[in-house]
C-alpha positions in Angstrom: -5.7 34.2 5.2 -6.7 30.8 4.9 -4.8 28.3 6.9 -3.6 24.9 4.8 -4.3 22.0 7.2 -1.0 19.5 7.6 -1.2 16.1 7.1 0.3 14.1 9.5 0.8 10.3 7.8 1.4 8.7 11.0 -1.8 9.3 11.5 -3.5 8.8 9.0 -2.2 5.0 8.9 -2.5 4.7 12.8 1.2 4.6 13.9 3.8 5.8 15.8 6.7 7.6 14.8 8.9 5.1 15.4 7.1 2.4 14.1 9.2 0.2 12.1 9.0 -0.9 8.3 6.8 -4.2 9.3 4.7 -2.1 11.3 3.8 0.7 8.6 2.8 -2.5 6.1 0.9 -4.4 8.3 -1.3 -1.3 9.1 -1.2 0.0 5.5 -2.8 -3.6 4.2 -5.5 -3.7 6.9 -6.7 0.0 6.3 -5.9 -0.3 2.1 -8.3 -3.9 2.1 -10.8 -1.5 4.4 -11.0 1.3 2.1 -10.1 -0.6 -1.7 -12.6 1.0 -4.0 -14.2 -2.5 -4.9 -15.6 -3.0 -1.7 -16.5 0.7 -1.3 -18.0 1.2 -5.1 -20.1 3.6 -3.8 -17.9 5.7 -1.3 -16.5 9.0 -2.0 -15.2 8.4 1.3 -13.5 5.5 1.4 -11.5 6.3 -2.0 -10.3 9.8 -0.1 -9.4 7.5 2.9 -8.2 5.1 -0.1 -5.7 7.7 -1.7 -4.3 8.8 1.8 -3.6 6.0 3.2 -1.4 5.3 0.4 0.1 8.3 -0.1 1.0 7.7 3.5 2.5 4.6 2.9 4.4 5.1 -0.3 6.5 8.0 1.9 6.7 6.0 5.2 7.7 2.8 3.4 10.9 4.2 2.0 13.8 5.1 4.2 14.8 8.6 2.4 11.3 10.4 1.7 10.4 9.4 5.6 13.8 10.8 7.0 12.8 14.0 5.0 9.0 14.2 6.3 10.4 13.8 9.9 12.6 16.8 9.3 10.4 19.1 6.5 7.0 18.2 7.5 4.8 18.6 4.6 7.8 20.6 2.7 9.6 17.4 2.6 9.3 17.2 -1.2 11.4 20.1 -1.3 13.8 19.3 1.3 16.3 18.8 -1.4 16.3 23.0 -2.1 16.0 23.6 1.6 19.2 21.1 2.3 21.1 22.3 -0.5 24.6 23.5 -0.1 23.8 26.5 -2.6 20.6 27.7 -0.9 22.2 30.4 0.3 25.3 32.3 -1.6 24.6 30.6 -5.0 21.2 30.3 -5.3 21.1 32.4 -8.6 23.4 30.7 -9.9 21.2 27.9 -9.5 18.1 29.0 -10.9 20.1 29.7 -14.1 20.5 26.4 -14.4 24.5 26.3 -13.9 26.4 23.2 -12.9 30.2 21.8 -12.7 29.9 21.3 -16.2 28.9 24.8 -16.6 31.6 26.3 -14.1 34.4 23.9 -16.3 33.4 25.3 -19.5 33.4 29.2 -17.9 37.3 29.0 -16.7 38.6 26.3 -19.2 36.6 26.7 -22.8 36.5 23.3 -24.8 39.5 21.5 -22.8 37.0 21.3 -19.6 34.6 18.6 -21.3 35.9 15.5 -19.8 35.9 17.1 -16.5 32.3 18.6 -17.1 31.2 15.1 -18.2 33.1 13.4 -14.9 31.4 15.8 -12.4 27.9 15.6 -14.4 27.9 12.1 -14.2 29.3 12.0 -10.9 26.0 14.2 -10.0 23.1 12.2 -12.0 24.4 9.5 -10.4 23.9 10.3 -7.1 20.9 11.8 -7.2 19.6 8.2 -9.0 21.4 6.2 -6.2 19.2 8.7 -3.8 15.9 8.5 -4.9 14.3 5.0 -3.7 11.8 3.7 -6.2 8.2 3.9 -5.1 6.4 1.3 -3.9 2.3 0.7 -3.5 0.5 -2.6 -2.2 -3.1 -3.8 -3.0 -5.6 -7.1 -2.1 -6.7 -8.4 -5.1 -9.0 -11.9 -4.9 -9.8 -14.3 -7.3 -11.6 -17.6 -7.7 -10.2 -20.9 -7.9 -11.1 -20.9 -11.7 -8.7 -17.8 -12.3 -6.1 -19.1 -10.1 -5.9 -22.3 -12.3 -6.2 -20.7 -15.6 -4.3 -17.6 -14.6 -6.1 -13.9 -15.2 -6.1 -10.6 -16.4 -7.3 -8.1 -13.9 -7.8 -4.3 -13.7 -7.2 -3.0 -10.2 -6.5 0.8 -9.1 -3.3 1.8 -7.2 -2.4 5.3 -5.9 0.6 7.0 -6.8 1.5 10.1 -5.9 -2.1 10.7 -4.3 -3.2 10.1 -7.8 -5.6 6.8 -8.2 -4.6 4.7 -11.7 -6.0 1.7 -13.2 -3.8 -1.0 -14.3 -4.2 -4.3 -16.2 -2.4 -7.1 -14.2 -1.4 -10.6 -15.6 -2.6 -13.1 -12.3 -0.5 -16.6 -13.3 -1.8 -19.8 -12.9 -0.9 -21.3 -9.8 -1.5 -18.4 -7.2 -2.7 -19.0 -3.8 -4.0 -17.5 -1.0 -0.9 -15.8 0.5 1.0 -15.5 -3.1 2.4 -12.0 -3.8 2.5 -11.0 -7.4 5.4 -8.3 -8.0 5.3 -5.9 -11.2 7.0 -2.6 -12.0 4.3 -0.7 -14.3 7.0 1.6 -14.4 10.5 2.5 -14.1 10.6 3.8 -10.5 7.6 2.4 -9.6 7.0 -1.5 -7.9 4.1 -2.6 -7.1 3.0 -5.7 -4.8 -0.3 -7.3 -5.1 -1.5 -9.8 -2.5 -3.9 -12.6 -3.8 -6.7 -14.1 -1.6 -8.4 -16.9 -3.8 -12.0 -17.3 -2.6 -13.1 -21.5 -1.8 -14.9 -23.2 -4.6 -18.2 -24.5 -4.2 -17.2 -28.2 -5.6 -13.4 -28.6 -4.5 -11.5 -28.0 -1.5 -7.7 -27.3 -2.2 -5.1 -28.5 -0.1 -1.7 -27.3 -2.0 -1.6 -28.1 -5.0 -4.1 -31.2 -4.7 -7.8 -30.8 -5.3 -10.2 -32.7 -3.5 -13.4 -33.2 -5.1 -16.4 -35.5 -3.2 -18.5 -37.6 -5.5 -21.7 -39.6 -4.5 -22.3 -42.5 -6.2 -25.1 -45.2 -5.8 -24.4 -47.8 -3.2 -24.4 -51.0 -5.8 -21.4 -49.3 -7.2 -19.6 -48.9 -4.2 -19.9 -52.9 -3.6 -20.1 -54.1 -7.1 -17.8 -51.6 -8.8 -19.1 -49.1 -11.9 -18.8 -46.1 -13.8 -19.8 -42.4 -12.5 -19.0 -39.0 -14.4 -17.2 -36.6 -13.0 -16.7 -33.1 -13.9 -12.7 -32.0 -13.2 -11.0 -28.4 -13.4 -11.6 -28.0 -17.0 -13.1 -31.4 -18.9 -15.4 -34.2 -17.8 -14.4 -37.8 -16.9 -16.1 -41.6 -16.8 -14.3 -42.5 -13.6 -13.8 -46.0 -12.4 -15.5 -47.1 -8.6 -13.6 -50.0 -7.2 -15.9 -53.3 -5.9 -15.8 -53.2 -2.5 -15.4 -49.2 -1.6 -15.3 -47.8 1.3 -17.3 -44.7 2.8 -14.4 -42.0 2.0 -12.4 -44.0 -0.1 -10.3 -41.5 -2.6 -9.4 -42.0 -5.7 -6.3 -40.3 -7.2 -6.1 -38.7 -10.4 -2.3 -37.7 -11.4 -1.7 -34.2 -12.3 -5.5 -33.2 -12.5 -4.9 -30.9 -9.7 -3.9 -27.2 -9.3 -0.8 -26.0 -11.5 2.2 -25.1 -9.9 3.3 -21.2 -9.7 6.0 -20.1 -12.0 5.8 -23.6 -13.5 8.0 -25.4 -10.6 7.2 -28.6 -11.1 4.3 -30.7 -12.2 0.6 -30.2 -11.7 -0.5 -31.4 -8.4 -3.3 -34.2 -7.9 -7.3 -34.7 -7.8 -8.4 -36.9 -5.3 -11.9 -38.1 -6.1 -13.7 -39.0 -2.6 -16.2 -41.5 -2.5 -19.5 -41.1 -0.8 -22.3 -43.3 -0.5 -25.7 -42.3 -2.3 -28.4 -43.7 -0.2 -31.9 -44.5 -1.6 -34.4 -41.7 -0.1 -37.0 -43.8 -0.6 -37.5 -47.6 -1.3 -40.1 -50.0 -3.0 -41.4 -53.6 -2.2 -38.6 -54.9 -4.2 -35.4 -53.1 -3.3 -36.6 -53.6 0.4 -37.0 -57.7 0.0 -33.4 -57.2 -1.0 -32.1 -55.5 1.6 -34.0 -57.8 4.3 -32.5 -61.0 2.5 -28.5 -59.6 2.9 -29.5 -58.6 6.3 -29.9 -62.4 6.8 -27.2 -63.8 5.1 -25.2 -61.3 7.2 -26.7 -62.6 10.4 -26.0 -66.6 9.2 -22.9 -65.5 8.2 -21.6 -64.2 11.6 -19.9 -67.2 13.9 -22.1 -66.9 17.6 -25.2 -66.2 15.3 -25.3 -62.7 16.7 -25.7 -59.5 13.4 -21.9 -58.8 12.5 -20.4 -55.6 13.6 
């Protein structure tokens, strides 16, 4: 007879038995971003490994189903029959289907409904109060662009030990380290932790975007105009006479929206580089030699200003 091999879910996510609830997620998040089926497209492997580890979680991660699987083992879905009081003498009444109500109803006739309905409710209620809902976790990243605008992604969770595809709303706002909560359905959360991948024009700091701009070096002294290209439109901005290498220039509420809406948009600080000439003609470098010497009169012992 063929032998059914147990699966032991400590094990599977790399614990110990008495590894506590921060413990179990911490390893289920490294091993679920390891083997998430978007970075394994290609890996009937790593989406096996991807379903067990969280079917391991979604039992370890709540109190009751872990209680059972220390005590049934693999028959801990069924430690409910095995516990039951009427396991034993009552157990066809049981498979018939009977309950309080039914047990009222059988001694008293009609008059027993109020107690049928007290003790029926009595029971549903319990066994709601007992089961804890269930509870997955998944990476999910995004680029600045989505994190501004807010998304709509598709991203697979495993419940059950089955894998499903949901469509997830991603708000504006989100960071790296922002945890978007849904329940796609009743007994059933889910938690999905956002990494939002750098942008090759702006750094964010917050909720303030940085954004560095060259512009040519006339401007800087003289003052001008430069176009810059913001978030989502495009902008004539204003260089000050007299800028300074890494001067920043602040743009209210051009910056990053804030989650849930808290509060206003945060800033875009333009920073102000230098454009030097790569190469330079007879002319531009007459110019350059004649301020050289104005700077050298200028300075009081007659030595070049530092």
């Amino acid at each position: 007879m063929p032998t059914t091999k147990k699966t032991d879910y400590y094990r599977v996510l790399g614990i110990k038995r008495n590894a506590d609830d921060k413990q179990i997620r911490q390893a289920f998040r490294e091993l679920a971003r390891k083997y998430h089926p978007d970075l394994n497209p290609d890996s009937n492997r790593a989406e096996a490994n991807f379903k067990a580890v969280n079917e391991a979680y979604e039992v370890l991660s709540d109190p009751d189903s872990r209680k059972k699987y220390d005590l049934y083992g693999d028959n801990w879905k069924h430690a409910d029959q095995m516990g039951s009081p009427f396991g034993r003498g009552h157990a066809p009444h049981q498979n018939r289907g009977s309950n309080f109500e039914d047990l009222f109803q059988g001694g008293f006739g009609n008059q027993s409904a109020g107690f049928g309905d007290m003790f029926g409710n009595f029971g549903r209620r319990r066994s709601s109060e007992n089961r804890q809902p269930s509870k997955v976790e998944t990476d999910v990243n995004v680029t600045l662009d989505e994190a501004y605008r807010g998304s709509n992604r598709m991203i697979a969770i495993t419940v059950r030990g089955k894998t499903r595809r949901l469509q997830v709303d991603i708000p504006p706002g989100v960071d790296t380290g922002s945890v978007v909560k849904f329940n796609p359905e009743q007994r059933l959360q889910a938690r999905i932790n956002i990494t939002v991948s750098p942008h090759e024009r702006f750094t964010r700091k917050g909720a303030d975007l940085y954004l560095h701009v060259e512009v040519p070096l006339e401007d800087m002294v003289l003052g001008g105009q430069t176009q810059i290209t913001t978030m989502d439109e495009k902008l004539e901005l204003t260089i000050p006479a007299e800028s300074q290498t890494g001067q920043k220039v602040r743009l209210s509420k051009k910056g990053m929206p804030r989650l849930d809406s808290k509060g206003p948009p945060g800033d875009l600080y333009v920073v102000i580089q230098p454009k030097l000439p790569e190469t330079l003609n007879n002319e531009t470098r007459s110019l350059f030699e004649q301020l050289r010497e104005i700077n050298i009169e200028k300075a009081p012992d007659g030595s070049p200003e530092q």
